[in-house]
C-alpha angles and dihedrals in degrees: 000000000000111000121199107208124187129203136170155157110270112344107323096103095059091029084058086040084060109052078040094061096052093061105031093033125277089234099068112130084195102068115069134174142181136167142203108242142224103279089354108139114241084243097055081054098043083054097045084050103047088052088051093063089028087120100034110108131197093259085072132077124230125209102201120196118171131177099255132007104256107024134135087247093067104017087059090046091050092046088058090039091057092047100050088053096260118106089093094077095035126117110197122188126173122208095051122191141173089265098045082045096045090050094053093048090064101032113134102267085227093058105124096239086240096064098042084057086075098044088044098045089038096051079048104051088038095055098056107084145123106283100226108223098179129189122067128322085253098052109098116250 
């Protein structure tokens, strides 16, 4: 199984998890978040997080995004992945979005994780642009 697993910094993990969840299904086993609160300790995480993939094996595949590249969010989920034997089969990206998320959540289960890094991290970068408005600065939007 391929499993898409979301951490942060605050709220913005399950908040993502949330909007996700409207448009992929709220009921899917395979989508999973957690985040490192405000005043929460690295080691409640790491436990919050350990107990998240408890059941993952390394038969599965993760797909890891996480808020910002080097924080304790994803370095502390990549430290218990790789303890538990699962960091082989793990795509991590850092700079997670809807749209990065979205695309993972459909993703063809048979996508080489490899190849799906391009399409993810594409659909991403594409989808951050100027939105053109276009008329006068008095017309209504």
């Amino acid at each position: 199984m391929r499993y898409l697993i979301l951490v942060s910094h605050g709220t913005f993990a399950p908040g993502l998890h949330n909007a996700l969840g409207m448009m992929a299904g709220s009921d899917r086993e395979d989508i999973r978040s957690t985040s490192l609160l405000d005043g929460m300790d690295v080691d409640t995480f790491r436990a919050n997080f350990a107990e998240l993939v408890q059941d993952i094996t390394p038969e599965d595949e993760i797909i890891l995004t996480a808020d910002i590249i080097g924080g304790s969010p994803l370095t502390t989920a990549l430290d218990v992945l790789t303890e538990k034997g699962l960091l082989a089969h793990t795509l991590a990206i850092g700079g997670m979005n809807l749209p990065l998320v979205l695309t993972a959540a459909f993703a063809d289960a048979d996508t080489p994780l490899d190849e799906l890094e391009a399409e993810l991290t594409g659909e991403a970068k594409d989808q951050i642009k100027r939105f053109a408005l276009g008329g006068d600065e008095d017309d209504d939007i």
